[in-house]
C-alpha positions as CSV (number, residue, x, y, z in Angstrom):
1,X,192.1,114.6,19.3
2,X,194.5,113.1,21.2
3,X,194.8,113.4,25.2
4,X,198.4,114.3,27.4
5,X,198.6,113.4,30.4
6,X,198.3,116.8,32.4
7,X,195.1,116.8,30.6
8,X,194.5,113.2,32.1
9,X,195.4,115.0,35.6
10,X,193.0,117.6,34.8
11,X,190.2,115.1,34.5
12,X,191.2,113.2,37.6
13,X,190.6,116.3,40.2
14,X,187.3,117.4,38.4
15,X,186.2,114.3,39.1
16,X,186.6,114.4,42.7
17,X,183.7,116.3,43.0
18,X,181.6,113.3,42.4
19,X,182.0,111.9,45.6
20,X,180.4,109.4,47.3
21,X,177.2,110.7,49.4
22,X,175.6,110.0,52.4
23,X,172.0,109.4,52.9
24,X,170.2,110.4,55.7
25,X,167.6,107.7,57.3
26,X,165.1,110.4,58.0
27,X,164.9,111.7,54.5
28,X,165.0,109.0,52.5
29,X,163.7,105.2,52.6
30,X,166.4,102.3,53.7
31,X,167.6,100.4,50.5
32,X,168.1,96.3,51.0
33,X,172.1,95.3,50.9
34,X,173.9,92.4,50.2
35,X,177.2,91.8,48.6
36,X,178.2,89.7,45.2
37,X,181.2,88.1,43.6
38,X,183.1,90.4,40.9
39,X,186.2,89.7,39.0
40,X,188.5,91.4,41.6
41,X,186.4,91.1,44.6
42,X,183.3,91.3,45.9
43,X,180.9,94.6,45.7
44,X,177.7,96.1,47.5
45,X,174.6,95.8,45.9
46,X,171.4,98.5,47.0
47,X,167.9,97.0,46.1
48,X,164.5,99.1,46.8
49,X,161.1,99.2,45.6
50,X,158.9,96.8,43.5
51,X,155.9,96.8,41.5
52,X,154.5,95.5,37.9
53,X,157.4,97.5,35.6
54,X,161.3,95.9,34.8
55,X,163.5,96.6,36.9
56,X,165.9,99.9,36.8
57,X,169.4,99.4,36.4
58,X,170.8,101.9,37.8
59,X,175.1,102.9,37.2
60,X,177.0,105.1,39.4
61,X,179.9,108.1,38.5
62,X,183.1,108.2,39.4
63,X,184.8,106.1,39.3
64,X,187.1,107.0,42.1
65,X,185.8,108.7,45.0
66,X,181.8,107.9,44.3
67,X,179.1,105.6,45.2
68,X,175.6,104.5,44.6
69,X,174.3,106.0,47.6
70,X,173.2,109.2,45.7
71,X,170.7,107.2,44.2
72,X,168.9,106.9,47.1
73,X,167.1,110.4,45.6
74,X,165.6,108.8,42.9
75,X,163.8,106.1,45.7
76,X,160.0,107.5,44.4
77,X,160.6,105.7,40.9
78,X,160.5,102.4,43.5
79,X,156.8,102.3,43.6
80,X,156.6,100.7,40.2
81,X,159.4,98.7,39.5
82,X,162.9,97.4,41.4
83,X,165.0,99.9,41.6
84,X,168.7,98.1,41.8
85,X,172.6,99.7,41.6
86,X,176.4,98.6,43.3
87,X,179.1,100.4,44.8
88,X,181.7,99.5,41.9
89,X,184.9,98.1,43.1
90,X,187.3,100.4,44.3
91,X,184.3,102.4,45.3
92,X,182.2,103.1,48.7
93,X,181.7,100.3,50.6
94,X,182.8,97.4,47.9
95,X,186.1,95.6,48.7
96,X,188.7,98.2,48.2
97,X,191.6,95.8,46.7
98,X,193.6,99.0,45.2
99,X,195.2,96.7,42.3
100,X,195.8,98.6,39.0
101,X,195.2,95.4,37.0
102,X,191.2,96.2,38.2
103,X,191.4,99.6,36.9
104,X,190.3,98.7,33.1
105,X,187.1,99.7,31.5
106,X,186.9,95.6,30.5
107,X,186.9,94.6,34.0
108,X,184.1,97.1,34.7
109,X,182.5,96.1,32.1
110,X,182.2,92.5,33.5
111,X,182.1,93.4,36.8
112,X,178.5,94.8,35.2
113,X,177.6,91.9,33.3
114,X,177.9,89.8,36.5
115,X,175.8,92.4,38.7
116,X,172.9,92.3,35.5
117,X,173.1,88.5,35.6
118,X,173.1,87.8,39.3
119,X,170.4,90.8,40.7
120,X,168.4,91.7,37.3
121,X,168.4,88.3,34.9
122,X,165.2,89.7,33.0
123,X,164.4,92.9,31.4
124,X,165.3,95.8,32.4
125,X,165.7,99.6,31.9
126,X,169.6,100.8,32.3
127,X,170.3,104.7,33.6
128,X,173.7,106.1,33.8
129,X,175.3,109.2,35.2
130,X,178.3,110.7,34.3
131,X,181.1,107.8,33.9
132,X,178.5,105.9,34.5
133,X,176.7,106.1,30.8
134,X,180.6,105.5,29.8
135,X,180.2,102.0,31.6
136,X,176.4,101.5,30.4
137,X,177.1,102.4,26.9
138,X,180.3,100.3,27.0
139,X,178.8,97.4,28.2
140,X,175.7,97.3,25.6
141,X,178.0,97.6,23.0
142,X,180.8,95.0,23.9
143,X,178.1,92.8,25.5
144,X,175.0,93.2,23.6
145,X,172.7,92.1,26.7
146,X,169.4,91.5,25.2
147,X,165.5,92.6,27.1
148,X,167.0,95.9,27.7
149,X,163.7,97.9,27.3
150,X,165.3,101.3,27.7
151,X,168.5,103.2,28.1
152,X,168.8,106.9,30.0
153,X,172.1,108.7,30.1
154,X,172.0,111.7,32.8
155,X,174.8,114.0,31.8
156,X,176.3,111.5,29.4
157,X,179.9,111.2,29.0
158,X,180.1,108.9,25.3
159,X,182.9,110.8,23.9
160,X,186.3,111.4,26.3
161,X,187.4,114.3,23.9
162,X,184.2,116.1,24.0
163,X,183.8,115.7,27.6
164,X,187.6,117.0,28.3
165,X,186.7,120.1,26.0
166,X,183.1,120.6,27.8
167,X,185.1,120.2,31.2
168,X,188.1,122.3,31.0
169,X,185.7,125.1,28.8
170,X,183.9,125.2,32.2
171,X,187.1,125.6,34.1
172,X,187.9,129.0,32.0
173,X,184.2,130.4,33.4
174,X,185.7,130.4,37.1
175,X,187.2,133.3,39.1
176,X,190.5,134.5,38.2
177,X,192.2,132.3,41.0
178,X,190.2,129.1,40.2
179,X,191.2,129.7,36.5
180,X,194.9,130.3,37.3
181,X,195.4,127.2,39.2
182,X,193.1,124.6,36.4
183,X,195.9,126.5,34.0
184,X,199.1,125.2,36.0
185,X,197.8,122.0,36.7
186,X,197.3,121.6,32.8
187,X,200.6,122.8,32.3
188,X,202.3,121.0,34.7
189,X,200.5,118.2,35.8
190,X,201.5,119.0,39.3
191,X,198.5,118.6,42.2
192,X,200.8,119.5,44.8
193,X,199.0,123.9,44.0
194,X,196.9,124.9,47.2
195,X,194.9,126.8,45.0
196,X,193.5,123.8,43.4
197,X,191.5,122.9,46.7
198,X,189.6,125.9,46.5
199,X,189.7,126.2,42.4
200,X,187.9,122.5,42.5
201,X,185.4,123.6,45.1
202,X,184.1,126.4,43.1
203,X,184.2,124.4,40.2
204,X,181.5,121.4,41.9
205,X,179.4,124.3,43.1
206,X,179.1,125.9,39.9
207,X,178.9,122.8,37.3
208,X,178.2,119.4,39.4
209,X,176.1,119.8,41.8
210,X,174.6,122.8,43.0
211,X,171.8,122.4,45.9
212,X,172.1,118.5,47.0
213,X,169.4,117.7,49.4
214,X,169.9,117.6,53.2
215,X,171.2,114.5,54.4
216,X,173.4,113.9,51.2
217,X,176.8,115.4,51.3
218,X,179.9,114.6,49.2
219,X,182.7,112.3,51.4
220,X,184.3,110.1,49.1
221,X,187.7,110.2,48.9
222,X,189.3,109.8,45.3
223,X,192.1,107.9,44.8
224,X,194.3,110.1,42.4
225,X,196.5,106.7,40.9
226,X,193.0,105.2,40.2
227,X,192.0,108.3,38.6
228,X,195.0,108.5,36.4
229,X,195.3,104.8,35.7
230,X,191.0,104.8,34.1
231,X,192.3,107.8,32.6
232,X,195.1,106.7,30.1
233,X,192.5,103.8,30.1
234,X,189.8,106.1,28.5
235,X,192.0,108.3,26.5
236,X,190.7,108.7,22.7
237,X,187.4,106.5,23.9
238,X,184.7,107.3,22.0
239,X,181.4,105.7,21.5
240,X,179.9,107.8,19.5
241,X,179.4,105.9,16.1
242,X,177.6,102.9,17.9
243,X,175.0,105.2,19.5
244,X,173.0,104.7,16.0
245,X,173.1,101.0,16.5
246,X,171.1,101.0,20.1
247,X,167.6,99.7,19.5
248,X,166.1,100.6,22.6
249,X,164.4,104.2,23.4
250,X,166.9,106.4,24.5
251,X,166.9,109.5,27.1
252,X,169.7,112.1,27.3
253,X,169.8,114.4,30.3
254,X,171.6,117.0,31.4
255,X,171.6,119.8,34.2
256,X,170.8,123.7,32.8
257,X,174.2,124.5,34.7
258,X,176.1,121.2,33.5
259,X,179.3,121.6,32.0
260,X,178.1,118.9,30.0
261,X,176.5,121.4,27.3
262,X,173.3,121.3,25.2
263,X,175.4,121.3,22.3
264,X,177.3,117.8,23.6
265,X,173.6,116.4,24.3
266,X,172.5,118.0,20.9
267,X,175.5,116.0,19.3
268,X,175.0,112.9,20.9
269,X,170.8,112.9,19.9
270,X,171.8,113.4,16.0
271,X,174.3,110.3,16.3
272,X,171.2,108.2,17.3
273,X,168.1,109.6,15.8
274,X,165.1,109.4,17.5
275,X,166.7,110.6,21.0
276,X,164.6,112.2,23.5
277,X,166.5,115.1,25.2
278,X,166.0,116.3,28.7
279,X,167.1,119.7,30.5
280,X,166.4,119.6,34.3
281,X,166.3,123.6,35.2
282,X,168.2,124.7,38.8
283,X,170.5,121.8,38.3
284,X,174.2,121.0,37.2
285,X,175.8,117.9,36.8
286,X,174.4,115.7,39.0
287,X,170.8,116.8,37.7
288,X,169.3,113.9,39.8
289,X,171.0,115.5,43.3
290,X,169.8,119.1,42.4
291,X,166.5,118.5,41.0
292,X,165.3,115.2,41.8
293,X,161.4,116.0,41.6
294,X,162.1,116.7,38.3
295,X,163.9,114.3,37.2
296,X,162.3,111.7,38.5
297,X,159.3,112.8,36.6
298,X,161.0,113.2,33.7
299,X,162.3,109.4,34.2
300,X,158.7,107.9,35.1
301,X,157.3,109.2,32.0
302,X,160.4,107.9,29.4
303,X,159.8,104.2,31.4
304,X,156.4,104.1,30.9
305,X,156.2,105.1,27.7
306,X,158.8,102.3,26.8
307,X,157.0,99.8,28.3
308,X,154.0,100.4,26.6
């Protein structure tokens, strides 16, 4: 199933509802800093926690428009192992070099081998959310990193057909306005609508995220030729047939009110028997912003048991 490219534009303002997010110093526990080099620049590494288990991995959505600050909700799982993530480049507060030669899943894909190599060199258990299980699952299977103990998608994205289908599905469930405007942006590619504003805004609130804690609100601001550029980038992706060839325990989440939908996660677990499958209740998308108590659990349990 080939992608055009209004449905490329489509997929560039959904995904400006996964903006970056701002954590609140009284809520949740200050995560260490520092920066790295990248090929393209040099990015913003978050470290918390400690403790007997391998570290956590831990890869960010977006691209555009997002950081790893919304992490900071998961800071609990710190009490038993590192917990350690990066503002990708192009993202948050990473250097911000705006070159389309960056924009390539292979340079993210290194850009994450260097971050594994230089903060996590050992085992470690890898989590991805949204484009980030795109970049996780690219990476194990172009770089075949070995002591990876454990691998958990949160509303995975491993097929960029299935995804567009899930996400423009979800589109046709909004009010009559918000439906009319996803409709001419998919016919004409055109984001210059005023409706579309107000059509994306329902759209987060209904399938992304739907009760974010205090002190975490969404402010990044997507850059639309970035969004486009990973787009034609991802078009056709699929990694689908290589899910069977992961050896490590593997967790699939989604949010009950995802647009990422239990038959996706249903498909995704048959590719790679032996799946354990997740639904976090009172939560969309960002199941870990929604419902982090429960997720969190959720997570504790799946490391554990793979460490065992």
């Amino acid at each position: 199933m080939r992608q055009t490219r209004r449905q490329f534009a489509i997929r560039s303002f959904a995904l400006a509802g996964l903006g970056a997010a701002n954590a609140s110093p009284a809520q949740f526990p200050e995560w260490k800093t520092g920066k790295i080099a990248v090929p393209g620049g040099n990015i913003l590494w978050r470290a918390y926690g400690g403790g007997p288990g391998s570290p956590l991995l831990m890869v960010h959505g977006g691209p555009s428009g997002a950081d790893s600050k919304a992490w900071a909700t998961m800071s609990a799982l710190g009490d038993e192992r590192r917990l350690v993530t990066w503002d990708q480049l192009d993202c948050g507060e990473s250097d911000h070099p705006n070159d389309p030669a960056n924009w390539r899943y292979a340079r993210y894909v290194e850009e994450m081998e260097v971050v594994r190599s230089k903060l996590v060199p050992g085992p470690v258990h890898v989590i991805g959310a949204s484009w980030g299980s795109t970049l996780a699952m690219e990476w194990l299977v172009t770089k075949r990193p070995a002591n990876v103990r454990s691998v958990v998608f949160i509303c995975p994205s491993l097929d960029s057909a299935r995804t567009e289908a899930s996400r423009r599905n979800a589109q046709m469930k909004l009010s009559a306005d918000s439906k009319a405007a996803f409709d001419e942006l998919a016919r004409t590619g055109n984001f210059s609508n005023p409706a579309l504003a107000a059509a994306n805004a329902e759209f987060v609130q209904t399938f992304v995220t739907r009760n974010p804690p205090p002190g975490l609100s969404g402010s990044g601001r997507p850059n639309p030729v970035m969004m486009r550029a990973m787009s034609v980038d991802w078009r056709n992706w699929s990694r689908v047939a290589e899910l069977s060839n992961l050896t490590q325990p593997l967790l699939l989440i989604r949010g009950e009110h995802d647009y990422i939908t239990d038959e996706d996660i249903t498909f995704y677990a048959a590719a790679r028997p032996g799946s354990e499958v997740a639904v976090i209740p009172k939560a969309a998308h960002l199941a870990f912003l929604d419902n982090p108590e429960r997720t969190i659990m959720i997570v504790r349990r799946f490391l554990n048991k793979a460490e065992q």
